[in-house]
C-alpha positions, 0 to 999 in steps of 0.5 A: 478927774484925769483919763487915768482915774477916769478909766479906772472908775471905768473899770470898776463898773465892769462886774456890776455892769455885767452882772446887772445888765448883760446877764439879763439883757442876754436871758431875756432876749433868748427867752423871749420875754417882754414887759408887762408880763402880757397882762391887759387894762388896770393890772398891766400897772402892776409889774411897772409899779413893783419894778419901778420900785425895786429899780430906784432902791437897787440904783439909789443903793448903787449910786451912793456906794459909788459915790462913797467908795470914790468920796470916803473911801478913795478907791472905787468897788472893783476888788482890784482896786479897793477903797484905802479908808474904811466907809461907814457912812450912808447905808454903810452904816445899816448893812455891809453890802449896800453895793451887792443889795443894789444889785440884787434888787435892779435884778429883782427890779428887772425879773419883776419888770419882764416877769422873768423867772430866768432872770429871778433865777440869776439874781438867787444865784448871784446872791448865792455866790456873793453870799459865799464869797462875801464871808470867805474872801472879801470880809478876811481882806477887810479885816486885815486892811482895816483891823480892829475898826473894821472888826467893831464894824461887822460886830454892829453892822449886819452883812444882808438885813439892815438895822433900822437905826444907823450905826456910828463907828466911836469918835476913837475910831477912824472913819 
């Protein structure tokens, strides 16, 4: 990978990175809050045990869609610079948002963790404005880059709640 991709999958992490990280790191530390939610002996295992949890499935989701936006898709996540190819694969193939659901749950992971109502409050926000965003400004740009395949897409493919079984985008259909 040459310094010029490099630093453009650089410039992609930005916004998740903010979102995910600063954002809470900030809260929490004008809020004072610390892990483990002050609770003693055999519950102190609680909070780690949910946060752990909810932190793998945020960063599992995060890091498959990065791979694929790069890999498939030929673009990274940042919508100054978006994929060239439709991705319906992986988790694309049970929800549209797999990269937004990653980052909702390594909030909701870090909420659990510092037992942060701040932070709770944060991830209901950016689930809000991405709730809003989603639907008025990307979809319409996908569906313009990519047609009627991406038409099919968000017919079978819910935009919040995964299916359970994955779907295939037809063999006549580009991928």
């Amino acid at each position: 990978m040459g310094l010029m991709s490099t630093w453009r999958h650089i410039r992609a992490f930005i916004l998740p990175v903010t979102a995910a990280v600063v954002v809470p790191a900030v809260i929490i530390c004008l809020s004072g809050t610390e892990a483990g939610w002050g609770l003693t002996s055999l519950l102190l295992a609680l909070p780690f045990v949910l946060a752990g949890a909810l932190l793998a499935i945020g960063l599992a989701l995060f890091i498959s869609t990065v791979a694929l936006f790069t890999g498939v898709g030929q673009g990274t996540l940042a919508p100054w610079d978006q994929t060239q190819r439709l991705v319906v694969r992986g988790p694309f193939r049970h929800v549209r948002n797999p990269m937004i659901s990653g980052v909702i749950f390594i909030l909701l992971g870090e909420a659990a963790l510092f037992g942060s109502v701040s932070v709770l409050v944060w991830a209901l926000l950016f689930s809000l404005v991405n709730m809003v965003y989603i639907p008025l400004a990307e979809e319409p740009g996908l569906e313009s880059r990519f047609g009627n395949d991406y038409r099919l897409y968000k017919q079978h493919v819910p935009r919040w709640l995964p299916r359970i079984t994955p779907w295939e985008l037809p063999s006549a259909h580009t991928t």
